[in-house]
N, C-alpha and C positions, 0 to 999 in steps of 0.2 A: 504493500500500500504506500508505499514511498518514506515511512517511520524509518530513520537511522539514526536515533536513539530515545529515549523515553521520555517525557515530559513529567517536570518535578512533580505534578500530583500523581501519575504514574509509577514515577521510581518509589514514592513514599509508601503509596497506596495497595497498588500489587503483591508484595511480597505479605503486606502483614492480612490481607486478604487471604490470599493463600494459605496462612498458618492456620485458618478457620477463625478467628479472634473479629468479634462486632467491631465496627469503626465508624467512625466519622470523619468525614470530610470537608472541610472546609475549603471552598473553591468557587471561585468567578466561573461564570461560562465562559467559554473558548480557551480553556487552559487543558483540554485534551481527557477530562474526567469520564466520558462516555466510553472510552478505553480503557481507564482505569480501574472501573469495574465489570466492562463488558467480556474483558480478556478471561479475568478468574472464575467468571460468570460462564464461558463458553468451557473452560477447563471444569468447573466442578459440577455440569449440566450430566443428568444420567440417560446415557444413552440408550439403556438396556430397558428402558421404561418409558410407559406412553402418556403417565399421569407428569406433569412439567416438576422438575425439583427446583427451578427459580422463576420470580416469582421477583417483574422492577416495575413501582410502579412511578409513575407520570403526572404531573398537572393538566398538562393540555393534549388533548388528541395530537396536533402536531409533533409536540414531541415525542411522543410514541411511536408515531411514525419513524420521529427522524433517527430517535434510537433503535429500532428495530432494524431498519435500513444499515445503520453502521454495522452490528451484529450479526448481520446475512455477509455484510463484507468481510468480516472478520473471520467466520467462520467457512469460507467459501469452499477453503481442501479439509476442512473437517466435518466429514458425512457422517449424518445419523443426527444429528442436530435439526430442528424444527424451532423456528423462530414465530411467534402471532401475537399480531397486536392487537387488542379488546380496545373499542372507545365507543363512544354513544355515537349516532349518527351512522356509523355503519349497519346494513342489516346485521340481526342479531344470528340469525340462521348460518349464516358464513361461516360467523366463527363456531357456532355449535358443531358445526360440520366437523372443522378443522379441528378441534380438541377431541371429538370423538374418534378420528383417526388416528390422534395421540401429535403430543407436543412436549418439548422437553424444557423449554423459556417462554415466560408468559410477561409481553408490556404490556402492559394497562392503565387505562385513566380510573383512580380509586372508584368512580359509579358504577361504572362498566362491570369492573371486577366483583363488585359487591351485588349486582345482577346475577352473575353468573353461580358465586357462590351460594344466592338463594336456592337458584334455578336445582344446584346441586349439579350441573354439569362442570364446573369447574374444581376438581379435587385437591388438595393440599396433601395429603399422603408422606408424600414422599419426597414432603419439601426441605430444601436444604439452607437454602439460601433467600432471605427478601430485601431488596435494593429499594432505598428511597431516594428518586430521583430529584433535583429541587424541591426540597422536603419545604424549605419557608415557602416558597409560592403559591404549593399545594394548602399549607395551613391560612396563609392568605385568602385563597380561594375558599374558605370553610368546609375543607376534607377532614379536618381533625375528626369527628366522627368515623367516619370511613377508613380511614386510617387503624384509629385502636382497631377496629371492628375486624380489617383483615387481617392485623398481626394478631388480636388475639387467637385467631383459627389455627397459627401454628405453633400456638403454647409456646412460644419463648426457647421452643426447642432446637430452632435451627436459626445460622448464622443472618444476622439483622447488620446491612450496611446502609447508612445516610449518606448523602452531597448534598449540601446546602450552603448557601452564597453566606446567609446570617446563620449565626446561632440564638436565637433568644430565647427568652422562657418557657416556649408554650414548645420548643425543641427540645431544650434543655428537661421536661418532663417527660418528654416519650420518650427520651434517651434513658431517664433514670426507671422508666417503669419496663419497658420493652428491650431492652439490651444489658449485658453482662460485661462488665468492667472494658465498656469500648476505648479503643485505642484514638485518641484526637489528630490529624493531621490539618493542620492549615500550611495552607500555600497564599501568601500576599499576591493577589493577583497584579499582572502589570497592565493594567487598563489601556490596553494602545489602540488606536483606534485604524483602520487599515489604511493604505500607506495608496495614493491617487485618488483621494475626494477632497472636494473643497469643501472646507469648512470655515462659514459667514456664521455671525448673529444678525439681526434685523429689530431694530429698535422700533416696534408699532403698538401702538394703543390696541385694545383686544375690539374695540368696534371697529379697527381697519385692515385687520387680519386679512381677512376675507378678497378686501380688498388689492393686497400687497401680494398675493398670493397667484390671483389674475392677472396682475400685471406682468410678473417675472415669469409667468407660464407663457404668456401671448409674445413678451419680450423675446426668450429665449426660442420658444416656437416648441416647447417639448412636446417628448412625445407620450410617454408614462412618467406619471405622478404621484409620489405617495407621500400622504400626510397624515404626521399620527397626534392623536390626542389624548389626553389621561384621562378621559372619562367617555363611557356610550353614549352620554345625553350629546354632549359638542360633538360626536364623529356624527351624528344625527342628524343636528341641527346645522351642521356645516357643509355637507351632503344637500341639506336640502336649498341653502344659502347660493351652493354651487350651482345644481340643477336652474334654478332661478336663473341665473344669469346667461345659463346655452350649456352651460360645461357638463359633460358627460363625465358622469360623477356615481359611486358608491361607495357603502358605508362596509366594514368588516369588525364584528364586535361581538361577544360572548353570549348576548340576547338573540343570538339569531341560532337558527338551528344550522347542523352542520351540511345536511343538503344543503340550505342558501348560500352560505360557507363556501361551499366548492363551487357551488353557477358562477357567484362573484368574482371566483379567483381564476376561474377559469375564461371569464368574458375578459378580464384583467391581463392574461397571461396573451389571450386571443388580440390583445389591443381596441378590445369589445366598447373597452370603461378605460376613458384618457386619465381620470384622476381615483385614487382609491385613499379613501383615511379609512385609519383603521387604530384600536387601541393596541397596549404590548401585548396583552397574553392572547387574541385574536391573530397576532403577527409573527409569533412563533411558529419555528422554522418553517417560515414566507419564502420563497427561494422564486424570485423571477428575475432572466435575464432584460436587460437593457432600458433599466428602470433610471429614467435621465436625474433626478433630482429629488431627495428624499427632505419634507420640510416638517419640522420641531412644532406645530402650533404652540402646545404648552411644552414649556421645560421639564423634560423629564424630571420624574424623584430622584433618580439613582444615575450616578455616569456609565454602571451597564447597558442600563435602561437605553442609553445616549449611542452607544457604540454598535448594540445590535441595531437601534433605528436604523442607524445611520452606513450601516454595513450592507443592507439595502440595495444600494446605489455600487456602483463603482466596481461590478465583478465579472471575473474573467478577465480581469488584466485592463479591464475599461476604466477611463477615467469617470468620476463622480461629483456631482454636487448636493451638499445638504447644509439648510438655513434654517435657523433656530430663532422663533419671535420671542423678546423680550421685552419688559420695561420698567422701568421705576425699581421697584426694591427686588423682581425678579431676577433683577442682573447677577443679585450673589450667586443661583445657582449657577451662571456660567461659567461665575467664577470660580468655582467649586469642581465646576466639571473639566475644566482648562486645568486646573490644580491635576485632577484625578490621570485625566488623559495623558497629561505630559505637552501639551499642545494648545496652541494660544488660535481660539477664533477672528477671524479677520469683523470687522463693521464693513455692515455692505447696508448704504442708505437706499429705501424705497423709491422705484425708479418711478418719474413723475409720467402726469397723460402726455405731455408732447416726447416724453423720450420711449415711453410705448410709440407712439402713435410713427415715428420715424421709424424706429426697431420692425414696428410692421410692412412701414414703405421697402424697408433694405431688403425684408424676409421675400418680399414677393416680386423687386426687381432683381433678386436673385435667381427665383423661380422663372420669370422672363426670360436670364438667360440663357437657363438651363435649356429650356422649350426651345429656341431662337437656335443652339447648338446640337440639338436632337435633331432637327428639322422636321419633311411632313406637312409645311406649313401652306403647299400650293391653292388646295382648296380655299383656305382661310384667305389668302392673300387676292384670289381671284374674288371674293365676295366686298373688300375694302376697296380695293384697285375703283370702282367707280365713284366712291366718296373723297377718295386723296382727289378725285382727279376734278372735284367737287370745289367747295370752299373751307374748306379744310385739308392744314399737312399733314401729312403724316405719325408725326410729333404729334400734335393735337390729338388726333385719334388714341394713339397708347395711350395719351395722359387721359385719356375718358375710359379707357378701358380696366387703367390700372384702379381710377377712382370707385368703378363699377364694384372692381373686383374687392377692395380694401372695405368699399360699405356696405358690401353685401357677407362679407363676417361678422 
């Protein structure tokens, strides 16, 4: 897979995994943790059995996916392994199918999983091992229910491993009720953020958001757009502020069910929907190529928060831009996240209507000349040819044509 040597939550992590001993992990995303337990996880997977001995659960559907996916990579020359993800929104049948023919690793989003456990199609047996994947986000989420609910199924019996970015209290109690003298690894994450995006703040009043937002999309002429906000009420209402003004626009947020979920992301992907806001845990593992500009409405909480947004944008080696609105006492957070990042954001001032409004003329006597050097143009020319020859030049004519064309967008 291209790994030529381990990553410090790895080297930490693996071995004392291995020894069978509960742990915890303390770790940023993107510091290589989905390896770190998926390795010892594929090694202490019982092959010989159809009921699953691990057992990682997940906050969001996405990441279920995306850790499963890693997992299948991992495990690609090691046969007899069975990887399935449980989440809501899939038919339920599918996976009943799939666990009836037997599975040896089971991700899940804690609902899902507590579904199945009713259902009593989902067995514990022979479980060995249960990984908590972003275990704060998940209690965030108000899984802690769900949670005790399926470690208590395996009596405390078998090996309990956490990753979690925080440790707080309401962790710090599952750990003391659910785990046996766990081993702590923190790794100080290095918050960096990927290396060809620009990165602006935008100093705007929160009634001209909307506004600033239009502009630097018509300005720029992009093509995909993604805008995230920290809450579903504004990805809503911003959605609909867009819609209003022509822009092909939707919302991606936890209130929606996972079918819409995927229409969205998929009209998105298709170039269907020019602009998509979305919150963080709706945005997890997002993965679309050639997404021109990723923009901050609100200032994230956390400068993780900040890095995944903004990760977005800029992949495959492509260049990226992401603008972050701010103002008045919100500045600290930038400053916070400049501190975190290691990386100082540029000021990029709200471009005004006449520097739209030229930006637009360049866009489209660009496109002229595109046209003009493709050629093709006889028919067209043969239909003008009596008006030039009229009381008007030539020149006059473009210049009505291009005015046509700039006020009819």
């Amino acid at each position: 897979m291209g790994f030529e040597a381990p990553t410090s939550i790895q080297a930490h992590s693996i071995p004392i995994i291995n020894s069978g001993k509960d742990m915890v992990g303390q770790a940023q995303t993107g510091t290589g943790k989905t390896a770190a337990f998926g390795i010892p996880a594929l090694q202490i997977a019982d092959k010989n059995s159809k009921i699953p001995s691990v057992i990682i659960l997940c906050p969001t559907r996405e990441l279920a996916i995306q850790v499963t996916g890693e997992l299948i990579k991992l495990s690609k020359y090691d046969r007899g392994i069975s990887v399935l993800p449980v989440y809501g929104g899939q038919p339920i049948s599918r996976q009943l199918k799939a666990l009836k023919q037997g599975v040896q690793i089971v991700v899940g989003t804690p609902g899902r999983v507590i579904d199945h456990l009713k259902r009593g199609t989902l067995k514990l047996d022979n479980l060995k091992m249960v990984i908590l994947d972003e275990a704060d986000e998940m209690l965030n989420m108000g899984f802690r229910e769900d949670l005790e609910k399926i470690l208590s199924y395996s009596k405390g019996k078998c090996q309990t491993v956490m990753f979690s970015a925080t440790v707080p209290r309401a962790i710090q109690n599952i750990m003391n009720k659910w785990m046996h003298n766990p081993e702590m690894v923190k790794i100080e994450g290095k918050t960096e953020t990927a290396a060809g995006i620009d990165q602006y703040f935008m100093e705007v009043r929160d009634s001209m958001r909307t506004e600033a937002i239009t502009r630097v999309v018509d300005m720029a002429n992009f093509k995909l757009t993604l805008i995230f906000c920290n809450t579903k009420r504004k990805c809503d209402e911003l959605v609909q502020d867009l819609q209003a003004r022509g822009y092909s626009s939707d919302a991606l947020h936890g209130d929606m069910n996972q079918t819409v979920r995927d229409k969205v992301m998929g009209k998105f992907r298709r170039g269907q929907i020019d602009i998509l806001v979305a919150t963080d845990v709706a945005a997890r593992g997002l993965d679309v190529e050639n997404v021109d500009v990723v923009f901050n409405y609100d200032v994230p909480n956390d400068p993780e928060y900040y890095v995944h947004r903004i990760g977005r944008t800029g992949r495959a080696g492509r260049s990226g831009l992401a603008i972050t609105f701010t103002s008045g006492r919100k500045k600290k957070g930038i400053r916070f996240i400049e501190k975190m990042i290691r990386t100082q954001l540029k000021p990029l001032p709200m471009p005004s209507t006449r520097e739209v409004q030229m930006s637009k003329i360049d866009n489209h006597v660009n496109e002229i000349v595109e046209t003009l050097q493709a050629g093709g143009l006889r028919e067209y020319i043969d239909q003008l040819e009596p008006i030039a020859e009229g009381d008007f030049t030539p020149i006059e004519i473009a210049a009505a044509l291009l005015k046509m064309k700039i006020e009819k967008k």
